[in-house]
N, C-alpha and C positions, 0 to 999 in steps of 0.2 A: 504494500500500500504506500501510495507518496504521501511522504511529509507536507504538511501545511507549511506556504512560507509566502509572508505577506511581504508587500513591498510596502515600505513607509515613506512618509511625506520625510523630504529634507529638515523643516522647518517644523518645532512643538513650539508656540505662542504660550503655552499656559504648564508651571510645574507645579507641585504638591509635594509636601513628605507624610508620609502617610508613618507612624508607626506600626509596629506587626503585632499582633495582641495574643496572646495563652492559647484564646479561642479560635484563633486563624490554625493553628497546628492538628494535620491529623495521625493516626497512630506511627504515624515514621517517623514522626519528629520534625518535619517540614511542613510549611502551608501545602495545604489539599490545593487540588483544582478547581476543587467548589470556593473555597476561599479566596482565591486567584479573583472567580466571578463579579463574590462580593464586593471586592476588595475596587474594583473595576467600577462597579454602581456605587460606589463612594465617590471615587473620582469621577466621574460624571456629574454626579450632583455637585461638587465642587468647583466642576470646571462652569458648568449652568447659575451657580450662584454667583461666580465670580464678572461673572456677565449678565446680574442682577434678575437670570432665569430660575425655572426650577421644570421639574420633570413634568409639572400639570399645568404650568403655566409660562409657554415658550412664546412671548408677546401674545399670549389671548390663546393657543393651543396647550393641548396635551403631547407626552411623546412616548412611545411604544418602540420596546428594541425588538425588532423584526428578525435580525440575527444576528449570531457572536463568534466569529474566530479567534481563538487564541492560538500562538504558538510559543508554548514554553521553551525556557534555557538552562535556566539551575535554580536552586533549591534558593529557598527562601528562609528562615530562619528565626524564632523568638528572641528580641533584641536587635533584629534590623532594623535599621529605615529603609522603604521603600519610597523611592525616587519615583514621581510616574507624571510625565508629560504626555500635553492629550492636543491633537490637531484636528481640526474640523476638514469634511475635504468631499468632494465629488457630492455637491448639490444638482438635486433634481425640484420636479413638483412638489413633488408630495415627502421627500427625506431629502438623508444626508449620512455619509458617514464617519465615526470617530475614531481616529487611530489613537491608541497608545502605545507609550514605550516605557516598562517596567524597570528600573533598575535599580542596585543596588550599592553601595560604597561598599571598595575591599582595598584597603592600602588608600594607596594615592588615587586608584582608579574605582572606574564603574564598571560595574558587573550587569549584563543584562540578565534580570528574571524570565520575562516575556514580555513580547509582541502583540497584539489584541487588536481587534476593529468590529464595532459595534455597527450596526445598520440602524438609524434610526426614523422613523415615519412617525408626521403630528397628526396628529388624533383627535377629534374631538369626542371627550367621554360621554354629556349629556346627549347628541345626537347618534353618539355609537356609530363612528365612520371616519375615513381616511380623509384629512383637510389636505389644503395647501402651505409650503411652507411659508409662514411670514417672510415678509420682502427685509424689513430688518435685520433675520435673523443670520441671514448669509453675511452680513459685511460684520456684525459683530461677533459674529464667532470665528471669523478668519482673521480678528485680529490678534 
């Protein structure tokens, strides 16, 4: 089976340190893949607040992850920081999607955890149906 292997935007506008928590860890001692996920919808919502959004309210939208690749690289660990810049990129009508870049500090350098890109489509909840994306929403999230 081939490896997933995404191609990332040159350029992350938006970083975060996320600490790694007791609860991120599964029975091997390293963050799970499901905690990876979470860890991903943190940063989202972070990247969205920092651009005065949020996940129900993307200038007057909702927003719905349609879909989620990740491609892991190494272990993650209790007492890291996780490094996680996130680029906005290839808008349409109705979505857009999120790249991130996981990483970690070892030494001097950075260590990539994983690679991710989120699909996301706005939404309106009260009408239950796929909207268009705010004309706003592209130029403030590409900055």
């Amino acid at each position: 089976m081939p490896k997933t292997k995404l191609l990332l935007p040159e350029h992350f506008p938006f970083t975060v340190e996320i600490p790694v928590r007791i609860t991120d860890l599964n029975y091997g001692g390293h963050v799970g893949n499901d905690s990876i996920l979470s860890l991903i919808h943190e940063i989202r919502v972070q990247f969205l607040r920092h651009h005065d959004y949020g996940e129900l309210n993307l200038a007057g939208v909702g927003l719905i992850m349609a879909d989620v690749t990740i491609e892991f690289k190494s272990e993650l660990f209790y007492g890291d920081a996780l490094w996680a810049s996130v680029a906005a990129a290839e808008f349409s009508r109705v979505g857009f999607e999120l790249y991130y870049r996981l990483e970690k500090k070892s030494g001097d350098k950075m260590v990539p955890v994983a690679f991710a890109r989120t699909s996301m489509i706005c939404y309106d909840y009260a009408q239950k149906k796929i909207v268009s994306v705010p004309k706003e929403v592209c130029t403030k999230l590409l900055s």
